[in-house]
C-alpha positions, 0 to 999 in steps of 0.5 A: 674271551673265546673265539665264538663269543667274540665272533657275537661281541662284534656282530653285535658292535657292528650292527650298532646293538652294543659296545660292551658285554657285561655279563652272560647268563646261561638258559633252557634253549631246548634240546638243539640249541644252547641259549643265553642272556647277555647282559650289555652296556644298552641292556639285555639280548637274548642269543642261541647258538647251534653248532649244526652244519645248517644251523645258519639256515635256521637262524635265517628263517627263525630271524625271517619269521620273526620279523614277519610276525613282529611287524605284523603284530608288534610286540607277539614276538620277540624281535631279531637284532641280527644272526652270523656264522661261528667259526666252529661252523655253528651260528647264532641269532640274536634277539630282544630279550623278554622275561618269561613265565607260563600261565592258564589265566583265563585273560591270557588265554584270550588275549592270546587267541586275540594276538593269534588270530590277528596275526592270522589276519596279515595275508601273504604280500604276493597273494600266494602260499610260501614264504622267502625263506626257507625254514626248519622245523626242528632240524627238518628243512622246509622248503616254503616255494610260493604256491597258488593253492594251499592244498598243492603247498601242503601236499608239496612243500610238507606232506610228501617230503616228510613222508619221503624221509620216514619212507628213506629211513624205514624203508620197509614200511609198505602201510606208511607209503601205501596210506601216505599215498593215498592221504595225499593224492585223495584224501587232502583235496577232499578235505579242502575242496567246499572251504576258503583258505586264504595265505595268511602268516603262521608260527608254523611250529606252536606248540606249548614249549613256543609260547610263553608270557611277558612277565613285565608286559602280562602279555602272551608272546611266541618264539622258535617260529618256522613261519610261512603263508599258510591255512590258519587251521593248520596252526591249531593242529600242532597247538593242541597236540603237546599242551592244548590252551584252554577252552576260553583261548578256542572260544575267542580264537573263533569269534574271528576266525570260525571254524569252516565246515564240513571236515574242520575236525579231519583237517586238524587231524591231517595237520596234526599229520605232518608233526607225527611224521617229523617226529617219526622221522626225527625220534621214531618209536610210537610217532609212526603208530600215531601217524598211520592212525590218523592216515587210516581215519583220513583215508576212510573219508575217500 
């Protein structure tokens, strides 16, 4: 047996989860992490492993949020059994272990919208905008300090970080720092300003590639969080950016949660704002075109 599969055979021993492994079988953990089914003697977990130097740091908050979303809606997410530290200087969560599959199903989709919109119904237990934890959206940090107002947190805590390291990495990019300032400075509060927003609990990262379906429940579930109490519009910003559900998922999302107006439309291209520039920052190329369009449309508004 090697070192790090030790290191996980008596995490899990320890914390009660196991005695034995049986078997180990690899899976699609995407492109950061290696993922695998471990097969023991009290039935199947799911693990990943990342051998970043802040991978401990992730796992914390995907473990937080999953936690979070777990109990607020039992059985949305897989729930996390415990998380360590690699002796290569990686680490590992490990999870329940759910049999997936995708489908556009008419009755997935809004059972899907139903399981979303009450999880955007558990509010913050503080009354404030944050989390307890720091999380990571791809391998970009988040810092999620508790802040009173939404429009302060997203300026704060996602808009200006992000721009700040495109702006390091292109550091000549004078129409991203010029639009970039006045989106956050102008643009953002003017948006949110005739709206209610209440700190609700998000994915944070729902994207296609982060929800699936419970082959043996029929259910639909979400994984690979980056939670925080936040605006529930701001989840269907990314929702519909890389594999949109279909129009029997809007639909019933919005019988709970209606769409508030005016500027509902310019808010989700604002949000969509934030995961243009992490993928800028993170993969370049065509990103930086999508995000300046989008600034320049937003920017027409003030």
């Amino acid at each position: 047996m090697s070192q790090i599969a030790q290191v996980i055979l008596e995490t899990l021993q320890n914390n009660g989860i196991c005695t034995k492994v049986l078997n180990k079988t690899a899976l699609s953990g995407g492109c950061l992490n290696d993922a695998f089914k471990l097969s023991t003697d009290t039935g199947n977990v799911f693990v990943k492993t990342n051998s970043g130097s802040n991978s401990r740091l992730m796992f914390e908050g995907e473990s937080e949020s999953l936690n979070a979303i777990h109990e607020a809606v039992p059985g949305f997410a897989p729930k996390p059994l415990c998380f360590g530290t690699l002796p290569n200087e990686g680490a590992f969560i490990v999870t329940t272990y759910i049999r997936l599959s995708t489908s556009n199903s008419a009755s997935i989709q809004i059972l899907f919208a139903r399981k979303l919109a009450e999880m955007h119904s558990s509010q913050s237990p503080n009354g404030k905008f944050g989390f307890p934890v720091m999380t990571m959206c791809g391998i970009t940090e988040q810092d999620n300090t508790w802040e009173v107002d939404w429009p302060t947190f997203y300026k704060e805590r996602r808009l200006r970080p992000i721009l700040e390291k495109c702006l390091q990495n292109n550091p000549g990019d004078s129409e991203l720092r010029r639009l970039g300032e006045i989106v956050i400075d102008k643009v953002v509060d003017h948006i949110m300003k005739d709206i209610e927003i209440k700190p609700v609990l998000i994915h944070g990262d729902l994207w296609s590639g982060n929800w699936g379906v419970n082959l043996d429940a029929n259910e639909p579930v979400i994984y690979d969080p980056s939670s925080c109490y936040g605006h529930n519009e701001y989840e269907l910003g990314i929702l519909t950016m890389f594999g949109s559900p279909g129009s029997e998922f809007f639909r019933e999302y919005h019988k709970y949660h209606p769409r508030q107006e005016p500027y509902f439309e310019q808010r989700q291209e604002l949000y969509q704002l934030y995961h243009y520039l992490n993928h800028y920052y993170l993969f370049g190329g065509g990103y930086q075109r999508s995000a300046i369009s989008i600034m320049r449309r937003l920017c027409d508004l003030v």
